[in-house]
KEKOLDREN-854614 format. One record per residue (C-alpha): residue in one letter; residue number from 0; x, y, z. Coordinates in steps of 0.02 Angstrom, whole numbers, plus 50000, padded with zeros to 5 digits. Layout:
<atoms>
r:A | k:NUM | xx:X | yy:Y | zz:Z
...
</atoms>
This chain:
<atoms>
r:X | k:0 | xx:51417 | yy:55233 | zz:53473
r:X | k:1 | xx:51564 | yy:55316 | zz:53552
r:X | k:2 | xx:51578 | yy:55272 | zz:53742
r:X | k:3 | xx:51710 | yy:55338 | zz:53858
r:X | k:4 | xx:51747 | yy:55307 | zz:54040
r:X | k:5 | xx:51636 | yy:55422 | zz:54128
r:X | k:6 | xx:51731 | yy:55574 | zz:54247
r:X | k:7 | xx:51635 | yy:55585 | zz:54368
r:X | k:8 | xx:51592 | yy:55391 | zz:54425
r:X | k:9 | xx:51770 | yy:55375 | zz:54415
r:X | k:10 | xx:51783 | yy:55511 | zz:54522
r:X | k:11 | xx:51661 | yy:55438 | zz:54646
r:X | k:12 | xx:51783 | yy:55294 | zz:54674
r:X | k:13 | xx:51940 | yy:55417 | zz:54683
r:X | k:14 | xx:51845 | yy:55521 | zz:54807
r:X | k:15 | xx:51790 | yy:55353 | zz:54933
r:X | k:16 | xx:51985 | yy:55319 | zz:54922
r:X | k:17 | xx:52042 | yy:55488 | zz:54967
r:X | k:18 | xx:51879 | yy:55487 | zz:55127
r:X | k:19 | xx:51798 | yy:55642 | zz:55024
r:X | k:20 | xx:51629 | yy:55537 | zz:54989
r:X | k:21 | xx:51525 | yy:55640 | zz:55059
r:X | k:22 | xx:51574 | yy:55800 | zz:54946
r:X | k:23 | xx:51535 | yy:55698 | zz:54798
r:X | k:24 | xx:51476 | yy:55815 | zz:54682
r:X | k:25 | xx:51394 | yy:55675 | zz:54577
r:X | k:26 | xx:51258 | yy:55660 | zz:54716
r:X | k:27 | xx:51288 | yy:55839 | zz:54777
r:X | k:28 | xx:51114 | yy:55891 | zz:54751
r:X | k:29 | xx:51100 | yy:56045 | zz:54603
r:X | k:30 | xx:50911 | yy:56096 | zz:54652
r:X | k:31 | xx:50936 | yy:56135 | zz:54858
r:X | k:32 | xx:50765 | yy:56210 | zz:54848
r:X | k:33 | xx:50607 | yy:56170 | zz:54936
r:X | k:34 | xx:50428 | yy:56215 | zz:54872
r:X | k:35 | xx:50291 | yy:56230 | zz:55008
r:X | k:36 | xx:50131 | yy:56228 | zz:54853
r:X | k:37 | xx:50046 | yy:56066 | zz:54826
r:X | k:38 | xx:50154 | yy:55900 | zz:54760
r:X | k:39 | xx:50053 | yy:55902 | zz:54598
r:X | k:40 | xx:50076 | yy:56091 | zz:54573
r:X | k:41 | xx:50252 | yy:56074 | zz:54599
r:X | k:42 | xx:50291 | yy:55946 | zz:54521
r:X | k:43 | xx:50219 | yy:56017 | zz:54362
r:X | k:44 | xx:50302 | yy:56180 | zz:54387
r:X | k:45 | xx:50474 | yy:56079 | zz:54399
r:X | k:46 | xx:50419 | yy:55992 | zz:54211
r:X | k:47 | xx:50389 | yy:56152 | zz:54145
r:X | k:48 | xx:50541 | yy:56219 | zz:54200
r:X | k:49 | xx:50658 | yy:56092 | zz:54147
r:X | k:50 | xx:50535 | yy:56068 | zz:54007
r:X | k:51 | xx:50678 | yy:56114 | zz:53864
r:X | k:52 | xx:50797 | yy:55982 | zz:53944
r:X | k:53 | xx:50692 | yy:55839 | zz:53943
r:X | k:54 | xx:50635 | yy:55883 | zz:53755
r:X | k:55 | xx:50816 | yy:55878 | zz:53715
r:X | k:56 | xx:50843 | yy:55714 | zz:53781
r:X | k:57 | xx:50717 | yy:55655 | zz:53691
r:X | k:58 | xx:50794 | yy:55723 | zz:53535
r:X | k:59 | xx:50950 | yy:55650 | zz:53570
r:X | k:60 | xx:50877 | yy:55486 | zz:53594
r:X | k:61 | xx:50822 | yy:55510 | zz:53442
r:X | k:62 | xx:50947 | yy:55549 | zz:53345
r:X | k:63 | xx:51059 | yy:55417 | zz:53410
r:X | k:64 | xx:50948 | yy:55273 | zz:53392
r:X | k:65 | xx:50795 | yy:55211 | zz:53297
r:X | k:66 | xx:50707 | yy:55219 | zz:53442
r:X | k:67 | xx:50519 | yy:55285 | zz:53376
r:X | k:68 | xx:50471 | yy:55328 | zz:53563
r:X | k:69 | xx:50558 | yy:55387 | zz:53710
r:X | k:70 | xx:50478 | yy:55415 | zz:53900
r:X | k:71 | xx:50597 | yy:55506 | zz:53984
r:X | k:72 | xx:50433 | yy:55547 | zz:54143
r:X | k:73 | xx:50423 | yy:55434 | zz:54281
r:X | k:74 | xx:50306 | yy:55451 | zz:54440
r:X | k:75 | xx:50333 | yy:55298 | zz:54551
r:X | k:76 | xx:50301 | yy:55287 | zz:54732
r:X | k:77 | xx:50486 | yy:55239 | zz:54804
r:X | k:78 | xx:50459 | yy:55298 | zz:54970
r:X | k:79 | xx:50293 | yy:55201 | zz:55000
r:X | k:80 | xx:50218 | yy:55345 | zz:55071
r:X | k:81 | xx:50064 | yy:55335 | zz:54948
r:X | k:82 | xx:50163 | yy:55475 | zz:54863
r:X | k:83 | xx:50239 | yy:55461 | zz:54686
r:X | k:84 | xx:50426 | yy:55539 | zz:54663
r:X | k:85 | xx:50428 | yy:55617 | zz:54499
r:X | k:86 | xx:50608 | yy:55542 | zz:54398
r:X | k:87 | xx:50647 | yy:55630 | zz:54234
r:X | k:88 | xx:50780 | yy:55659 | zz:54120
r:X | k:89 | xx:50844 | yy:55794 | zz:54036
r:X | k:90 | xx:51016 | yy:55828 | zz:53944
r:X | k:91 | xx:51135 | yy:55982 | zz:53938
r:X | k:92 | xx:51286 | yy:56024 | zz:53830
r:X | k:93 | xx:51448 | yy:56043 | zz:53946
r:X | k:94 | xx:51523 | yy:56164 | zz:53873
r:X | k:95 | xx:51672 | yy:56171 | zz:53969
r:X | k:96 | xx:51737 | yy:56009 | zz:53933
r:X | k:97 | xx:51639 | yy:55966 | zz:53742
r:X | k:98 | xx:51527 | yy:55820 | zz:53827
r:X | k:99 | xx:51346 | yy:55787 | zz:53811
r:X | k:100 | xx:51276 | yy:55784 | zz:53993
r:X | k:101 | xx:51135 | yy:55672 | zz:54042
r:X | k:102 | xx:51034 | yy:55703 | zz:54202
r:X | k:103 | xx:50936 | yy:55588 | zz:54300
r:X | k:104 | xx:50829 | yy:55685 | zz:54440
r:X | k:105 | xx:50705 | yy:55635 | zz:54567
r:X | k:106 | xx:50592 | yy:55760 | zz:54679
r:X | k:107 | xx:50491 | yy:55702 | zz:54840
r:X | k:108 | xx:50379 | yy:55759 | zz:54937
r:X | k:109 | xx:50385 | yy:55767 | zz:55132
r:X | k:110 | xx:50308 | yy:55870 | zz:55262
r:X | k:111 | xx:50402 | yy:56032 | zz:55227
r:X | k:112 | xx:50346 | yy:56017 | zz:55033
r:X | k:113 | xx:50435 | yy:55969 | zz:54876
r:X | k:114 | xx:50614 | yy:55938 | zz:54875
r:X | k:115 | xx:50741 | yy:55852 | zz:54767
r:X | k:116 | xx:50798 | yy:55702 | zz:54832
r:X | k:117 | xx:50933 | yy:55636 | zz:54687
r:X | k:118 | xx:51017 | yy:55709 | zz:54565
r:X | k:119 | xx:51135 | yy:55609 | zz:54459
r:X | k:120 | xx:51261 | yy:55683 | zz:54326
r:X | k:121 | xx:51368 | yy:55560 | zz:54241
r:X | k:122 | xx:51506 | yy:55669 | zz:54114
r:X | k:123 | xx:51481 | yy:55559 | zz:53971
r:X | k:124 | xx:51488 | yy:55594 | zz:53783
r:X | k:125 | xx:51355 | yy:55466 | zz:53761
r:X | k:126 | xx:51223 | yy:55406 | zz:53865
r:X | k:127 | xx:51294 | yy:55224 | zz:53914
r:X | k:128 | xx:51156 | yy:55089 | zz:53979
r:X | k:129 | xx:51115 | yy:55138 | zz:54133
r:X | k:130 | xx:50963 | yy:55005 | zz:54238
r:X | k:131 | xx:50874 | yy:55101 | zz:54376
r:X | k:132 | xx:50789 | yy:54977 | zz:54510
r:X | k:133 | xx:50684 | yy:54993 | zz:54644
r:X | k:134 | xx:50705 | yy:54872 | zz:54800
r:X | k:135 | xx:50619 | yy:54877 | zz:54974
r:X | k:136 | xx:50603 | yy:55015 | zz:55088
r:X | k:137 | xx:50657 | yy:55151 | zz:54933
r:X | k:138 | xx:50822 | yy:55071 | zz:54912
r:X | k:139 | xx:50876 | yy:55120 | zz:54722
r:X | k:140 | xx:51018 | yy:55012 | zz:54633
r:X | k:141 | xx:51091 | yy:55108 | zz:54462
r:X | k:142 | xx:51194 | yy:54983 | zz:54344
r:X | k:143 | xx:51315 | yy:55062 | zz:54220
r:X | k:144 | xx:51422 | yy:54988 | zz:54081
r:X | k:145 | xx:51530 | yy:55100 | zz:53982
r:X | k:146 | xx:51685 | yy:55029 | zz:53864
r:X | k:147 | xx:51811 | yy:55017 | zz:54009
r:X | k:148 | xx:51699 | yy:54987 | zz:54175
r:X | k:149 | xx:51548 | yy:54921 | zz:54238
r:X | k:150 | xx:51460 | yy:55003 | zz:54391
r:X | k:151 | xx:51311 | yy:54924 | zz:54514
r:X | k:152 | xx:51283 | yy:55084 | zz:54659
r:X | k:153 | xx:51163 | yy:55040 | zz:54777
r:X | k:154 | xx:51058 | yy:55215 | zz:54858
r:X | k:155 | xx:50960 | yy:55216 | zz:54995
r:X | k:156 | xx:50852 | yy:55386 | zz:55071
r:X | k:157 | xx:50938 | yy:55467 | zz:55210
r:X | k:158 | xx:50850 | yy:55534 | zz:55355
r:X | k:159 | xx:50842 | yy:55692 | zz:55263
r:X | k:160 | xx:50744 | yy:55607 | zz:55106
r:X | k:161 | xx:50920 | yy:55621 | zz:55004
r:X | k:162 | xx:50977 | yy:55463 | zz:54908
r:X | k:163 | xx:51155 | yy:55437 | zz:54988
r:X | k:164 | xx:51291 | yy:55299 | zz:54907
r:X | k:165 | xx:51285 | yy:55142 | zz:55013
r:X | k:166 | xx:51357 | yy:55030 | zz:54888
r:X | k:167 | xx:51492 | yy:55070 | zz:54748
r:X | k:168 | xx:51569 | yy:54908 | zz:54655
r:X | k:169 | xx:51659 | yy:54923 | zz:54493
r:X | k:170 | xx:51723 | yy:54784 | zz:54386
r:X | k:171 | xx:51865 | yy:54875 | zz:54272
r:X | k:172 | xx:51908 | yy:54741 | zz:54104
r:X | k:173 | xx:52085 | yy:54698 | zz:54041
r:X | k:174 | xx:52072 | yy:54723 | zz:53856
r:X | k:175 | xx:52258 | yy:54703 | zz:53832
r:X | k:176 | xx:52256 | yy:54507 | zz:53887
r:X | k:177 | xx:52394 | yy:54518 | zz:53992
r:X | k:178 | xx:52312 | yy:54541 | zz:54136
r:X | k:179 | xx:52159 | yy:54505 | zz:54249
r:X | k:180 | xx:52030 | yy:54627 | zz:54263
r:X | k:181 | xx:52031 | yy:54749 | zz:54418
r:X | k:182 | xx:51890 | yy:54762 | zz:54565
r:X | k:183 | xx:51843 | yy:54861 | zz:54670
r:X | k:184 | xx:51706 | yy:54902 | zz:54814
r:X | k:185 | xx:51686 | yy:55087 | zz:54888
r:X | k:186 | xx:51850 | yy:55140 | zz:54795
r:X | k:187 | xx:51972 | yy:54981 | zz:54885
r:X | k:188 | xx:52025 | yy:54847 | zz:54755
r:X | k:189 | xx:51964 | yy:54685 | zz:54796
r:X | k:190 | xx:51966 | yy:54503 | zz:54724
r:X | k:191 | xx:51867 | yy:54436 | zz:54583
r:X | k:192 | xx:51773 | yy:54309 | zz:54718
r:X | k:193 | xx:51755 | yy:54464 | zz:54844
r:X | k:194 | xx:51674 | yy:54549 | zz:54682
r:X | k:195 | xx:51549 | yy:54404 | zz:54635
r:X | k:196 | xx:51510 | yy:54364 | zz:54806
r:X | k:197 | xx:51461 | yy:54556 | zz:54825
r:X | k:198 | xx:51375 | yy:54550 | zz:54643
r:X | k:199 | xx:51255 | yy:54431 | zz:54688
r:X | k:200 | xx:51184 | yy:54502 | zz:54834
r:X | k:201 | xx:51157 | yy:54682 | zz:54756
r:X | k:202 | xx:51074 | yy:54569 | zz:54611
r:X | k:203 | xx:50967 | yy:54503 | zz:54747
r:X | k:204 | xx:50898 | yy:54669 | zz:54829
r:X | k:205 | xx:50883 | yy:54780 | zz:54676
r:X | k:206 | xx:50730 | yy:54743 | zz:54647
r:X | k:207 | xx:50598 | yy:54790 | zz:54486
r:X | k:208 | xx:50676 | yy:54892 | zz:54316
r:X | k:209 | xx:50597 | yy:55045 | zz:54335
r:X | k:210 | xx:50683 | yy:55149 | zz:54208
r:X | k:211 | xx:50833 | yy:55148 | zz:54100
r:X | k:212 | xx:50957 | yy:55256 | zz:54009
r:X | k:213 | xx:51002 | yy:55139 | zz:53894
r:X | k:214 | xx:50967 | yy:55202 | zz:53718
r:X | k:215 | xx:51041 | yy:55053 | zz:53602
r:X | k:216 | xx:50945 | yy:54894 | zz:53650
r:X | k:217 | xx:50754 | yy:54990 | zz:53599
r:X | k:218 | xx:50731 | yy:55063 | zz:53787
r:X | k:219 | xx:50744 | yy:55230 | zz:53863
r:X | k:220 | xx:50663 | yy:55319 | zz:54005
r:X | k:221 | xx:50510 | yy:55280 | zz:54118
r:X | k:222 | xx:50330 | yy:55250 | zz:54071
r:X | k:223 | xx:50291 | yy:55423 | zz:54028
r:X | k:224 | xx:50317 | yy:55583 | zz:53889
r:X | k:225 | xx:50306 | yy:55745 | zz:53967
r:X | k:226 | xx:50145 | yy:55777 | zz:53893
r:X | k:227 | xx:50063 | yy:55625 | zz:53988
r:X | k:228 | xx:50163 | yy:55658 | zz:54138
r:X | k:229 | xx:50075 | yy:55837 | zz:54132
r:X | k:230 | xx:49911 | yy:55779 | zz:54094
r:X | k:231 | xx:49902 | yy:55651 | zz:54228
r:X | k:232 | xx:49952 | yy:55767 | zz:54358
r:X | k:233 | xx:49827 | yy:55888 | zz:54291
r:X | k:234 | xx:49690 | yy:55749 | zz:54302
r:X | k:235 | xx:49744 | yy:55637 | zz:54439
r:X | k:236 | xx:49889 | yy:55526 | zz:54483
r:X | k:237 | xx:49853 | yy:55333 | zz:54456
r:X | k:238 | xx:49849 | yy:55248 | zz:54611
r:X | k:239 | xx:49862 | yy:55415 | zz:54705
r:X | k:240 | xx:49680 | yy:55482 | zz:54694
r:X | k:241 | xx:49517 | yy:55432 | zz:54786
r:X | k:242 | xx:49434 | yy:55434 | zz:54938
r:X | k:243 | xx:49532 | yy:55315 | zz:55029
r:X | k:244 | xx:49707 | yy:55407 | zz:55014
r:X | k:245 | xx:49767 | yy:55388 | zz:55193
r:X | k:246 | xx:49907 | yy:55530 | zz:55251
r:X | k:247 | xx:50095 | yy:55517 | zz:55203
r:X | k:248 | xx:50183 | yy:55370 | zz:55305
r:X | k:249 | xx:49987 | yy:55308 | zz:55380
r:X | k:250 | xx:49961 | yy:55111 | zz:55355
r:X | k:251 | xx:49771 | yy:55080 | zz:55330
r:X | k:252 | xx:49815 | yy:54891 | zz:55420
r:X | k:253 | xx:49929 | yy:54969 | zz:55513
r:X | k:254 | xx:50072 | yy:54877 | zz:55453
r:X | k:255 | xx:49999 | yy:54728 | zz:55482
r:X | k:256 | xx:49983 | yy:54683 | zz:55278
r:X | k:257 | xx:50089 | yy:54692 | zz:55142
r:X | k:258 | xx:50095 | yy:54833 | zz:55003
r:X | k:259 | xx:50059 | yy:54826 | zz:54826
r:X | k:260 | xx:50190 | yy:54880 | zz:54718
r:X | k:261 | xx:50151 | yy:54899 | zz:54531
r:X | k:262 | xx:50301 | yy:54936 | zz:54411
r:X | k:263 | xx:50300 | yy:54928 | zz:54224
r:X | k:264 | xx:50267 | yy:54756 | zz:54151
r:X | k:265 | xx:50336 | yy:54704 | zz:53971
r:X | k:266 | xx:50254 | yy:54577 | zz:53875
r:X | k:267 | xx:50289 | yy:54527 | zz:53683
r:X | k:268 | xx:50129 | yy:54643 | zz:53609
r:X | k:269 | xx:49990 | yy:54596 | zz:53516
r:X | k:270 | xx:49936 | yy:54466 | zz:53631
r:X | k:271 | xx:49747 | yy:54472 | zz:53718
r:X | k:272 | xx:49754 | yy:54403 | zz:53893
r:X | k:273 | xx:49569 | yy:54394 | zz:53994
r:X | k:274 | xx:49591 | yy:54487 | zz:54174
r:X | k:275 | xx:49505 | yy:54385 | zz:54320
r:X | k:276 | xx:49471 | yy:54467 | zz:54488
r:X | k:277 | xx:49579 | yy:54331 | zz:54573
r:X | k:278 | xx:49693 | yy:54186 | zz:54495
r:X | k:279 | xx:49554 | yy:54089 | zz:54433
r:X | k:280 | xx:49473 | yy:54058 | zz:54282
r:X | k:281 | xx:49327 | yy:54038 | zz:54392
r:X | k:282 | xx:49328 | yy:54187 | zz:54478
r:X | k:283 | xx:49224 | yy:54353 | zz:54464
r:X | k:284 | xx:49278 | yy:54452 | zz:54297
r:X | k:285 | xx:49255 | yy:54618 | zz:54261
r:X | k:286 | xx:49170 | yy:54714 | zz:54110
r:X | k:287 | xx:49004 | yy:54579 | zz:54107
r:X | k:288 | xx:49116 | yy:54432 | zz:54114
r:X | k:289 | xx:49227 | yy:54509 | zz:53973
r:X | k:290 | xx:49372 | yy:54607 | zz:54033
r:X | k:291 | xx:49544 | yy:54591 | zz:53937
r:X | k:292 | xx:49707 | yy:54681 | zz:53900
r:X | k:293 | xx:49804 | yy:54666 | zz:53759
r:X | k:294 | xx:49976 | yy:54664 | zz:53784
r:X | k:295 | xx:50069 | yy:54819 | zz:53676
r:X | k:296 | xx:49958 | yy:54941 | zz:53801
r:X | k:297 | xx:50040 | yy:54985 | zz:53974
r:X | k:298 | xx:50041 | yy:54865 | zz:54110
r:X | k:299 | xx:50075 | yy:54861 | zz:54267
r:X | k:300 | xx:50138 | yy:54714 | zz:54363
r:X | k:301 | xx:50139 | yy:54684 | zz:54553
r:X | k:302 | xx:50201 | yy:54491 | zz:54540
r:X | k:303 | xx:50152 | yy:54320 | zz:54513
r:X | k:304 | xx:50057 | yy:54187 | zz:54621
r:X | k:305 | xx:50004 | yy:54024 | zz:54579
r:X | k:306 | xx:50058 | yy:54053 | zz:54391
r:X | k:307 | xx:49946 | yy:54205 | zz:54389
r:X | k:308 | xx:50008 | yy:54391 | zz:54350
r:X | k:309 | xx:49923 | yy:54547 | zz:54464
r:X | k:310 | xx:49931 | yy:54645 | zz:54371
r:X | k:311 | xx:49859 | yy:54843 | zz:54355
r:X | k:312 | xx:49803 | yy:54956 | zz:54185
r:X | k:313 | xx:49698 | yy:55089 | zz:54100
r:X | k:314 | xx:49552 | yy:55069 | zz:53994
r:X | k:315 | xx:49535 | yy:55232 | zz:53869
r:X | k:316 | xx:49379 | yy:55281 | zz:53948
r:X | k:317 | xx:49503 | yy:55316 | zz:54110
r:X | k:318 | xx:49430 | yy:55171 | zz:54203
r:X | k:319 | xx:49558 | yy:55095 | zz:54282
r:X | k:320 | xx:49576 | yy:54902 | zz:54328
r:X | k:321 | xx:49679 | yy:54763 | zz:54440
r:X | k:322 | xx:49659 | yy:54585 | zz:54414
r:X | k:323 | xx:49744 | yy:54437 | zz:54359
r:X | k:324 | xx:49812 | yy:54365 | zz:54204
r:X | k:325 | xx:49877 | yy:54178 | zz:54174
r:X | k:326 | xx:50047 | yy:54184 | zz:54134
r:X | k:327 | xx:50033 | yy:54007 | zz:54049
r:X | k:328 | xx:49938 | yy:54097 | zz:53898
r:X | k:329 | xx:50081 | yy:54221 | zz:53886
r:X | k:330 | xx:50191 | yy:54176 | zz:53711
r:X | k:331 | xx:50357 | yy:54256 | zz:53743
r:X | k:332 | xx:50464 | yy:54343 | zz:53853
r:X | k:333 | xx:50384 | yy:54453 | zz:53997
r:X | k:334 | xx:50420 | yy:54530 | zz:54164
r:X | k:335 | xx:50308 | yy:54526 | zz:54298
r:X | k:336 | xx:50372 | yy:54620 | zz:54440
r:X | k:337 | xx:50439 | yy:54434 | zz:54539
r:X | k:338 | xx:50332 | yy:54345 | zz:54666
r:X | k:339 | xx:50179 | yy:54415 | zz:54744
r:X | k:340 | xx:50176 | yy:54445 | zz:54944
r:X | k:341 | xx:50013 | yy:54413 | zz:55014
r:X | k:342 | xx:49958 | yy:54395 | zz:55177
r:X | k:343 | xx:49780 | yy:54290 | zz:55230
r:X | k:344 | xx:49729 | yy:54392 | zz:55382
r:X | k:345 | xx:49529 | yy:54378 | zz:55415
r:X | k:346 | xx:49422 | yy:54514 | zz:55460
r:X | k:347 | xx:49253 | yy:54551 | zz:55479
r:X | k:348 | xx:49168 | yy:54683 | zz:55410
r:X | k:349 | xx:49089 | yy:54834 | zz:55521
r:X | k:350 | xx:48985 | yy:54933 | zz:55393
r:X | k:351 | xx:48927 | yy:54900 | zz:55217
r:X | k:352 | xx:49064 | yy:54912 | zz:55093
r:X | k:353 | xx:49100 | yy:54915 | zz:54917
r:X | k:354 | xx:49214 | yy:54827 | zz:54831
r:X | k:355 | xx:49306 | yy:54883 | zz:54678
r:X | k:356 | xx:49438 | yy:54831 | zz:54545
r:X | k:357 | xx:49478 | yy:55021 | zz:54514
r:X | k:358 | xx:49586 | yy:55099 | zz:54655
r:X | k:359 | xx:49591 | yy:55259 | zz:54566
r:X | k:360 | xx:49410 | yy:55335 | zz:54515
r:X | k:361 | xx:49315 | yy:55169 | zz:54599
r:X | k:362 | xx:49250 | yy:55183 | zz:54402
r:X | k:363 | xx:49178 | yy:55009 | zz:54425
r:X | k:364 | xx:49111 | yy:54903 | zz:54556
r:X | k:365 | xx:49107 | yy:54697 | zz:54603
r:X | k:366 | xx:48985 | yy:54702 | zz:54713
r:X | k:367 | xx:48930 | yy:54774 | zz:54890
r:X | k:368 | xx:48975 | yy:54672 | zz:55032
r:X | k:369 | xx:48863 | yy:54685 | zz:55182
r:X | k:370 | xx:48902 | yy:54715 | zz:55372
r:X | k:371 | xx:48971 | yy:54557 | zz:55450
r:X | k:372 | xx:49054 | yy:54488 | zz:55293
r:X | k:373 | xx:49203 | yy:54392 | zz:55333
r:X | k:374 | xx:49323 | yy:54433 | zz:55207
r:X | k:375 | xx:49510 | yy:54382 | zz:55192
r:X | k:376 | xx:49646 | yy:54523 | zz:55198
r:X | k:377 | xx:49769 | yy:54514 | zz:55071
r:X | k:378 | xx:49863 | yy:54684 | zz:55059
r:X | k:379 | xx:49846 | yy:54861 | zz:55053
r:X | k:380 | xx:49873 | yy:54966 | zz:54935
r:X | k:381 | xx:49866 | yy:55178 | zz:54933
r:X | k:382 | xx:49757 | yy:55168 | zz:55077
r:X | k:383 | xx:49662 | yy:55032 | zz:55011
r:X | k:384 | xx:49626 | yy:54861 | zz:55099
r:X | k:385 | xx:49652 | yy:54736 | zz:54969
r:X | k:386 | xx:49550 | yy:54567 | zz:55007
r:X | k:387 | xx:49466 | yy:54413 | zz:54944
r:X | k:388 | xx:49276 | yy:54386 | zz:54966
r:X | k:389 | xx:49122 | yy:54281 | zz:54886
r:X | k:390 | xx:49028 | yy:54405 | zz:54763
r:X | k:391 | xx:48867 | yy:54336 | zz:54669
r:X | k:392 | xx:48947 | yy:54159 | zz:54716
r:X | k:393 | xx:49123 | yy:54175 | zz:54654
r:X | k:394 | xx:49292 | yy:54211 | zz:54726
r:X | k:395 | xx:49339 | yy:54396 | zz:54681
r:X | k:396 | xx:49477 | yy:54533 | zz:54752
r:X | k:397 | xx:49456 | yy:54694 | zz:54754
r:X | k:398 | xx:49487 | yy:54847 | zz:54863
r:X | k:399 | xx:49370 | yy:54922 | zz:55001
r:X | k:400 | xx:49386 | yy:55044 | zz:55136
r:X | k:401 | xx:49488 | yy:55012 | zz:55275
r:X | k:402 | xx:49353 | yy:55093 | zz:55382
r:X | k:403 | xx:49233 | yy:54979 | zz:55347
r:X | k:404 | xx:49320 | yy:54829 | zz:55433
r:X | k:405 | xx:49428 | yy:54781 | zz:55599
r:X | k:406 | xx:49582 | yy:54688 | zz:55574
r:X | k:407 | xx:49617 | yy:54550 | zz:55701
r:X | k:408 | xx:49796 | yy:54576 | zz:55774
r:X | k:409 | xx:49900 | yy:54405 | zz:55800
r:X | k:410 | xx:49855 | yy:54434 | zz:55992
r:X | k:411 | xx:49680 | yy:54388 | zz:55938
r:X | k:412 | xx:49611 | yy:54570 | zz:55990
</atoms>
């Protein structure tokens, strides 16, 4: 595959030398627009619009690589607002200068409607690996590698919901071996420790793979095609639907649990794991004692405790399901999303509740928990209490309203 330097990250550096960062077109947004209509409606109209684009990254992935499949669709909540941003890619010809153009775009949603919040335009004559991450509080970290230079750009929202360059570090290689490769951070040349030192700690805060670029090591995109991307916001976002959806920005604990984060999981397929309620063989199980996944469908992972993988995924008769799988039966490489942030905060609860393993349609149920239960809080999740309770005499997790129970503050009130 050919690979050249690309213009206009090298023009990102040129621009932080010369103090002209904040007219870099590369993040200069190219869709200014705002659309009041509803996220899903919107967001569809955007897919259909730049519907010719996406196909024709797809065909270039295609006819680049072997690559049989290619989900260039993402809709991932980075904002933790219970909101998914819709990420896509699409590719242009640049006529004026001969180069294939691939586009990375992302579209929120905030209080004045639909807006684009990123759009990224590297002038490349081949789409170079590219690793898009998602770390805390919506911060984004994009790693490029091209024949010359290697790129890690840390993003983080602005108070205007646009990504904005925080981070810019470039490691340019000597290939003529009489010299020592060149550094730099935010367009100043530093030293090779300076570099590593500053290396690690983006490593360290970027986060969970969400999506990739890369077309030559068998990956490209997010986790959907455009036709499932339309279909699901048609139908009903996962994790977005049901009647516990709180507001934009509104905590159901109040902040005083953790959120679940679920990003895509890879597994080596063909594998059948059983899914437990909670990380015990012992604990309630789903599906009359029978629920499984086998790994080759889409999974996603929220992180590991105790050995065990949360993990969440859809069943083809659109039930959808979170629970556990041991990671000691796993043969092969996997990633599970890092380790799992839970809180133990108890609570009693104020009404009868049910308690379910599907978030989404509440398709299936562990059992009904009656007022006065003590349960343990562990989480929440899309406006969702997640917490740990005795069903028909085993330990299970689940989800249940947030209205159906009073947290105890650390004050004790």
């Amino acid at each position: 595959m050919k690979k050249r330097l690309s213009g206009i990250l090298a023009l990102i550096l040129l621009l932080l030398c010369t103090g002209g960062a904040g007219a870099d077109p590369d993040l200069a947004l190219q869709d200014p627009s705002v659309r009041p209509e509803p996220w899903t409606e919107a967001y569809t109209q955007i897919l259909q619009d730049r519907s010719a684009g996406i196909q024709a990254y797809r065909d270039y992935v295609a006819e680049v690589t072997s690559l049989s499949e290619c989900r260039p669709v993402g809709l991932t909540d980075l904002t933790g607002d219970g909101i998914p941003e819709l990420l896509f890619l699409d590719l242009l010809n640049d006529t004026e200068y001969g180069f294939r153009v691939g586009r990375l775009w992302i579209y929120t949603r905030d209080e004045a409607g639909v807006r684009c919040m990123l759009s990224l335009q590297p002038e490349i004559d081949d789409l170079l690996y590219s690793g898009v991450y998602l770390g805390e509080k919506g911060l984004l970290t994009l790693y490029f590698n091209d024949c010359e230079m290697g790129w890690k750009i840390q993003l983080q929202p602005g108070a205007d919901g646009v990504y904005k360059a925080e981070t810019i570090l470039a490691e340019q290689e000597d290939f003529s071996g009489e010299g020592p490769d060149t550094y730099y951070l935010n367009g100043k040349q530093i030293s090779a420790q300076a570099y590593r030192s500053t290396a690690r700690q983006i490593d360290a805060e970027k986060g969970a793979l969400i999506g990739s670029l890369q077309v030559d090591n068998g990956g490209s995109g997010f986790t959907l095609t455009l036709e499932e991307a339309l279909r699901e916001l048609a139908s009903g976002v996962p994790g977005v639907s049901g009647e516990s959806k709180t507001t934009p920005g509104e905590s159901p604990s109040g902040g005083q649990l953790p959120e679940l984060v679920f990003t895509r999981g890879t597994f080596t397929p063909g594998q059948k794991f059983a899914v437990y309620s909670a990380p015990s063989s012992r604990a309630w199980r789903g599906a009359g004692g029978k629920a499984a996944i086998t790994s080759g469908s889409e999974i996603f992972a929220a992180g590991m405790t105790d050995g065990w993988i949360l993990i969440w995924y859809e069943l083809d008769n659109g039930v959808n399901r979170v629970g556990y799988i041991n990671s000691e039966k796993i043969d092969g490489d996997y990633t599970a999303g890092g380790a799992l942030s839970l809180a133990r905060t108890e609570a009693v609860l104020t009404a009868d509740a049910k308690m379910t393993d599907d978030p989404v349609h509440q398709a299936s149920t562990i059992g009904t928990l009656k007022k006065g239960t003590k349960v343990i809080c562990l989480a929440e999740y899309q406006g969702w209490i997640y917490a740990e309770a005795r069903v028909s005499g085993k330990t299970a997790r689940g989800f249940i309203s947030p209205s159906a129970l009073k947290l105890t503050d650390d004050s004790g009130n």
